[in-house]
C-alpha positions, 0 to 999 in steps of 0.5 A: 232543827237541832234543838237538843244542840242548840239547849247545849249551847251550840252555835247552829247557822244555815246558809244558802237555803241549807236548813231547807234542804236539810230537812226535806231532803236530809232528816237522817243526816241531822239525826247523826249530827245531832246524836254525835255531837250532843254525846262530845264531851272533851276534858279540860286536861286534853285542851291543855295536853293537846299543845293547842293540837287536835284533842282526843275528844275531836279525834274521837268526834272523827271516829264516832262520825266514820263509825255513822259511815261518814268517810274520808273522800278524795274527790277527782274531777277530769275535764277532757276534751274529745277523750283528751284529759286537760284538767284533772284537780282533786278535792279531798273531804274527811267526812263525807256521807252518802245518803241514798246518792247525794251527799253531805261533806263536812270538816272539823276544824278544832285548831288550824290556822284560819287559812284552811276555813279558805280551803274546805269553803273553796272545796265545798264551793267547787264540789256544789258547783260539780253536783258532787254534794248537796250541802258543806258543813264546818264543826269547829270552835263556838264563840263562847268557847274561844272567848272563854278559852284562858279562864278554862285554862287558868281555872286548870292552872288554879285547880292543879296548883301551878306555881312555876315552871316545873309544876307543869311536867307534873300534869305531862306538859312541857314547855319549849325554851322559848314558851318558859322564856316568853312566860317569865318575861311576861311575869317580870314585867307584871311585877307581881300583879298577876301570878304565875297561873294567870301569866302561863295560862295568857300565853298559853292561849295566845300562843296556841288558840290565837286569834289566827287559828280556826274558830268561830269568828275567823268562819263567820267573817269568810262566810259572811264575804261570800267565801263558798258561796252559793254551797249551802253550808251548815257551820256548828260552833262548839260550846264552851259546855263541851269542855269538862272539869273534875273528870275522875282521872281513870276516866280522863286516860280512857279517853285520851287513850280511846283517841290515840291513834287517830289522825292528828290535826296540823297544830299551829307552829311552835 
């Protein structure tokens, strides 16, 4: 079961009794996932001008997903009590797919602030308990790929020859007071023992994919606590082959261009 995405690289994790389910009950949902996914490919470029904020490559993960009929829900559960209403809560799912009656909810979270794992467990947890949905699943980013997150970056920084602060708006980006402020003090006191790539491209990842945003290690640690269950859950981590270099330029604004428009992601706080 998804093996072409595993020979890519992808985290794969079954819990609660989610791969049996899945494959009896599901084939053509592992189908759709598998095809989806194995087809994402996001430029290093949309890491680096996304400010740490959804890439258009996941935007367009979101449309190649509804485009296979994996809507937007917003889930509304009542309890009345002799026609009286008491309780009305709602439970909203980006993707949710209905196979035939039952349904699978999924959320992909790129970059958030770990919290929201909280939240789409919590959901996920509610929605099974109500028979709402037969399996939760979470797309966010592998291990490797949040470990190997600053040598992609400083390979970037390396490539484009960026020296110093103005080289960036060359490349779209542009820095806060604060960001510029917080990569010189770090030059200065590195004292020329690193250059300016090494230093912009730390911060960069520190300050924009940290270890308190969404990301392999920050799920496994809820899951592994028990957050969402007993919702059999399916959780993919992204792999760091996702991520592409020396795209032809025209190839790299049709992406990002073909993403625009589509929902963006709460990006960390600057």
């Amino acid at each position: 079961m998804f093996d072409k995405l595993i020979d890519k690289g992808f985290q794969i994790e079954f819990h609660s009794h989610a791969k049996a389910i899945l494959s009896v009950d599901f084939p053509a949902a592992i189908a759709e996932l598998e095809n989806v996914l194995a087809a994402l490919t996001i430029p290093v470029e949309e890491i680096i001008r996304s400010g740490g904020g959804e890439t258009k490559g996941t935007q367009r993960l979101r449309r190649a997903l509804s485009e296979a009929a994996w809507r937007k829900v917003n889930f509304i559960i009542e309890k009345t009590i002799n026609g009286v209403r008491r309780e009305s809560q709602s439970h909203e799912v980006d993707h949710v797919r209905d196979f035939d009656g039952r349904l699978i909810a999924l959320e992909i979270e790129w970059n958030n602030k770990d919290p929201f794992f909280d939240r789409d467990l919590e959901n996920f947890k509610r929605l099974h308990a109500e028979g709402a949905i037969s399996v939760g699943v979470i797309i966010t980013r592998g291990r490797e790929l949040q470990a190997g997150m600053y040598d992609l970056v400083r390979r970037y920084a390396e490539e484009k020859n960026i020296r110093r602060h103005d080289d960036l708006a060359k490349f779209g980006l542009s820095p806060t007071p604060r960001q510029r402020d917080a990569v010189a003090k770090r030059l200065a006191r590195a004292n020329g023992a690193k250059t300016y790539g090494d230093v912009w491209a730390d911060h960069f990842v520190s300050d924009k994919y940290g270890s308190a945003t969404t990301h392999w290690r920050k799920l496994e640690d809820r899951v592994h606590r028990g957050v969402g269950n007993p919702c059999p859950l399916l959780l993919i981590g992204l792999p760091i082959s996702t991520i592409t270099f020396g795209e032809p330029a025209a190839v790299v604004e049709a992406l990002i261009e073909e993403g625009s428009g589509e929902r963006l992601e709460a990006a960390p706080s600057e």
